[in-house]
Every structure is written in C-alpha cells, then in structure tokens.
C-alpha positions, 0 to 999 in steps of 0.5 A: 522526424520530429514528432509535433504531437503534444499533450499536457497531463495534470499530475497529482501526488498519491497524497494529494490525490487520496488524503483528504478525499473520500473522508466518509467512504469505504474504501478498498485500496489494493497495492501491486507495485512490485517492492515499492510498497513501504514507501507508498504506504509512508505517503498516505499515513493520514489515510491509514490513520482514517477513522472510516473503514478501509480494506487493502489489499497489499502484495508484499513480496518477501525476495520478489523484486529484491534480486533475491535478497529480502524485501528490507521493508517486509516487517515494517509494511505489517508494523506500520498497519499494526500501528493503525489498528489494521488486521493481516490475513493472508489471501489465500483459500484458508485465509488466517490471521497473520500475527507479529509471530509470523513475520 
C-alpha cells in the first residue's frame, strides 16, 4: 500500500542554527550525542569562541560508543575548550577541576 502521507521540514545546520543567534545571551548547551562530540564542537567554533558566557554540559565517552577502543578524540574535545578559554570540571558529586594532566 503506498503511503500518501507527506510532510515537508526545513532543516537547519547546528552552525546555521546557533552561530549568529542568541550573541548577548547566556547559554547552556548540553551535548549527549554518543561519540560524535569533536565533530559537533568543530562546527560551532564561533560559538565557542563567544565573548558571552556559555555553560556546556558535554558527555565524553572514553571507550563508550568505540567497541571498546578509545574515543581517538577524547583529549581534543578538552584541548579545543582549553583553546577558548573554557574550565572542565567533572559532574560528579565532589565536582573538581579537570586539568590537562588528567586526561
């Protein structure tokens, strides 16, 4: 049976969508996106690169996602934050500052 159902959705770029909007806002961004997280973060460089606080909350996963290899962007996800002027803590109850050292 052929289906006669249609719909049309505008589509819209994570770049296009975020990087020239909400310029004098705070933002709080959070990433879940199982393992594509670099990639994601590569396309929104002139929103990291904000003058206007942002707050992110990012999942890394170091093996998850990887078939139990490890995550080939881990410290690049840090070292591009790093790059910006960001802070890593960690999300945990006794929340500390993650440091190049640490990854």
């Amino acid at each position: 049976m052929k289906s006669t159902y249609h719909t049309e959705v505008d589509v819209e770029s994570r770049y296009k969508l975020l990087a020239d909007r909400f310029l004098t806002l705070k933002l709080f961004i959070k990433l879940d996106i199982e393992g594509h997280e670099y990639e994601a973060l590569r396309g929104v460089a002139r929103l990291l690169a904000r003058s206007t606080s942002l707050v992110w909350l990012v999942e890394i996963g170091f093996k998850e996602n990887f078939n139990d290899l490890v995550n080939p962007d881990f410290s690049k996800i840090f070292d591009l934050f790093w790059s910006h002027g960001y802070v890593a803590k960690t999300a945990h109850f006794r929340e500390r500052l993650i440091e190049p050292a640490d990854i």
